[in-house]
C-alpha positions as CSV (number, residue, x, y, z in Angstrom):
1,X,96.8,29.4,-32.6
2,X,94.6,26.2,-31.8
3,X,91.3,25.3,-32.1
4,X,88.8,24.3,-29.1
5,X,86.4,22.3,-29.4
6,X,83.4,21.3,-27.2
7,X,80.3,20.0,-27.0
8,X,78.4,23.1,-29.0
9,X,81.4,25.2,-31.0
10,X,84.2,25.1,-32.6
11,X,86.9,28.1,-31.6
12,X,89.9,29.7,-33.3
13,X,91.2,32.7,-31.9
14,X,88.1,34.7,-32.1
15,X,86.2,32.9,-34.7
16,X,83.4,30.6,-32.7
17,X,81.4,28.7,-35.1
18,X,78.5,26.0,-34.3
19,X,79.6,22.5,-34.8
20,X,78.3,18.8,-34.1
21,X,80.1,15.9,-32.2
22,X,79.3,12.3,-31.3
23,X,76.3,11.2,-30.7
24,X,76.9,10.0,-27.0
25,X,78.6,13.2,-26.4
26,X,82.5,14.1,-25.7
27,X,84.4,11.4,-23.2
28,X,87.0,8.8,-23.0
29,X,86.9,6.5,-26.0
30,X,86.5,3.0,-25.3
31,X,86.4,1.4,-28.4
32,X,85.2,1.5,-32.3
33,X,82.1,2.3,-33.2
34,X,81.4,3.7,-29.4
35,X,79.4,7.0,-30.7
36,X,81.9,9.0,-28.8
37,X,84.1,12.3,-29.8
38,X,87.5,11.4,-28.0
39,X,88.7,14.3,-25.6
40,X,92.4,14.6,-26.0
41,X,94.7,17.4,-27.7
42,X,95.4,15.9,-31.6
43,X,98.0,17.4,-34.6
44,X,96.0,17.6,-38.0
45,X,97.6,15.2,-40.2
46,X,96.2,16.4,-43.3
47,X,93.7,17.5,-45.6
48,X,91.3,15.6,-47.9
49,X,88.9,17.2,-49.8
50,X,86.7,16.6,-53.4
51,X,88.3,18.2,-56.1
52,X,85.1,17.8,-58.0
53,X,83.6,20.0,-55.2
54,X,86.1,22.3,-54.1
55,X,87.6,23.9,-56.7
56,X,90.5,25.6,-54.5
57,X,92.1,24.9,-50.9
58,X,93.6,27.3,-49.4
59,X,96.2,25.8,-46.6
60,X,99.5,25.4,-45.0
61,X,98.9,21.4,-44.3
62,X,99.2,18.4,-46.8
63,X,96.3,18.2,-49.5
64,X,95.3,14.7,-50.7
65,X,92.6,14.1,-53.1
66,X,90.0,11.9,-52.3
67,X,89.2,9.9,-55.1
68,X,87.0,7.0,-55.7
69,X,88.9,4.2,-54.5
70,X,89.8,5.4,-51.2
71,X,88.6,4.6,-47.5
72,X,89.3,4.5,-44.2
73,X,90.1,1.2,-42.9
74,X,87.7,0.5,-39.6
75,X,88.1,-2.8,-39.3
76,X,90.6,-4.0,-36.0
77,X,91.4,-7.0,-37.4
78,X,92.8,-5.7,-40.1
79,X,96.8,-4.8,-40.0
80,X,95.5,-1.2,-42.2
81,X,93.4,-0.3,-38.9
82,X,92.7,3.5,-38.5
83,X,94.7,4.1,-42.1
84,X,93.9,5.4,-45.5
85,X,93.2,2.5,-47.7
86,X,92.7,2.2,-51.8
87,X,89.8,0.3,-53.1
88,X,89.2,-3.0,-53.7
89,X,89.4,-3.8,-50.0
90,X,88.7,-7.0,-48.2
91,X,88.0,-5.7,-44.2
92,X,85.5,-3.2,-43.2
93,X,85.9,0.3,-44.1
94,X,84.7,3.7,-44.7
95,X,84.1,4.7,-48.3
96,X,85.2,8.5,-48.3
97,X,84.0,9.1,-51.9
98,X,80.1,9.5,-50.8
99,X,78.0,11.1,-52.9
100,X,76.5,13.2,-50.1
101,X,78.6,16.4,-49.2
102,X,79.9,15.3,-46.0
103,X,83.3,14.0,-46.4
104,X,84.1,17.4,-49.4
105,X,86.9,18.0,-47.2
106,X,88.3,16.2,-44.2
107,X,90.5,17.2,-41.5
108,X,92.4,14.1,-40.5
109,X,93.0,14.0,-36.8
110,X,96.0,11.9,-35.2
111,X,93.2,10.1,-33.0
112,X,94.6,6.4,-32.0
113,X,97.8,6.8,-34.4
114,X,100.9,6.4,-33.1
115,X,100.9,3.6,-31.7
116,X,97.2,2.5,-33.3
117,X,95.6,0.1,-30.9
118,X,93.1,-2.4,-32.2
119,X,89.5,-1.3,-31.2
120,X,90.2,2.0,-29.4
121,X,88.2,3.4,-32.6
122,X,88.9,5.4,-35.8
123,X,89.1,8.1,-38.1
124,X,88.2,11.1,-36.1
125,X,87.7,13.7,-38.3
126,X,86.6,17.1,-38.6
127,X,84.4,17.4,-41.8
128,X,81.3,19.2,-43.1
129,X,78.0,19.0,-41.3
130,X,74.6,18.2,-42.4
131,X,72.4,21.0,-42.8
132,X,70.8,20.1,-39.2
133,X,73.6,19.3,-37.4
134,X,73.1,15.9,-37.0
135,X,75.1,14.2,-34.3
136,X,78.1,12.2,-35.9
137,X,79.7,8.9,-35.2
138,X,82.6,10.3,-33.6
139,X,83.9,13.0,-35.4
140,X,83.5,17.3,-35.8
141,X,81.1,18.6,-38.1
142,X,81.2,22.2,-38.9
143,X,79.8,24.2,-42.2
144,X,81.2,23.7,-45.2
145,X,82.0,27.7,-45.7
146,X,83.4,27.7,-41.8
147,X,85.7,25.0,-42.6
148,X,87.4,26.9,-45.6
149,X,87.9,30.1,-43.6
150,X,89.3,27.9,-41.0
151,X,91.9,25.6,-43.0
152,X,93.4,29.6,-44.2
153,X,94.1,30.0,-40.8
154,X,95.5,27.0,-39.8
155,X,99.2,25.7,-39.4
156,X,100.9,22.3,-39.4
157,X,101.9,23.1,-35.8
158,X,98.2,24.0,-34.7
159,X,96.3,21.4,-32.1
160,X,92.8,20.5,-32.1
161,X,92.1,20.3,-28.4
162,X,88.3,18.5,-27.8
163,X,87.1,19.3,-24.2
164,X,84.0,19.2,-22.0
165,X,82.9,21.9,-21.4
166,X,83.7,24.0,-18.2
């Protein structure tokens, strides 16, 4: 059981649901900040998700509360690079506390992990989409309610796989 994802939908087994990518589409990531969803097969390393907003997560993979003094380190210069970091924090990074409902819960894609290169980008995720499904900055964006039904499903041995489509 893996899910597909291309430039319109998210798939698992038979549940196809709308979803948003990058805003310069699905390709070869060059480096941060490039706007694009990185195609590539990925493990989901965990979950983080609002406790304040979702009261209950139902799912096989790890659970980590985001709370307000975490982020994710985007800065390449910095030796935390593509890693969870705790707040105060002196190199650029993502604040994943936001008071907007985007970053409730966050798939946390092995994108650029093992080995991490410096400036090949970071933090793909797969989180909650805007209500218009605005493009993203790299990442998956999918409904709030489509992502619960879809972390009950999932395994710790289930790939994301991000294609063009065919």
């Amino acid at each position: 059981m893996h899910i597909l994802i291309n430039k319109k939908y998210l798939t698992l087994n038979q549940y196809k649901v709308k979803c948003s990518i990058g805003k310069r589409g699905i390709g070869l990531k060059r480096k941060e900040g490039d706007l694009i969803t990185p195609i590539g097969q990925y493990k989901i390393k965990c979950v983080l998700y609002r406790k304040d907003r979702i009261k209950k997560i139902q799912s096989k993979l790890r659970k980590i509360i985001i709370k307000k003094n975490m982020g994710w380190c985007d800065d390449p210069k910095s030796n935390r690079y593509n890693k969870l970091i705790y707040l105060p924090f002196n190199c650029s990074y993502e604040q994943l506390f936001k008071k907007e409902n985007t970053y409730d819960i966050i798939l946390v894609l092995n994108y650029n992990m093992s080995p991490v290169k410096k400036n090949k980008g970071s933090a793909i995720f797969i989180h909650v989409a805007k209500k218009n499904y605005n493009k993203t900055r790299g990442c998956v964006a999918v409904k709030k309610s489509d992502l619960l039904k879809i972390l009950k499903e999932i395994k710790i041995s289930t790939k994301v796989k991000i294609e063009l489509q065919k």
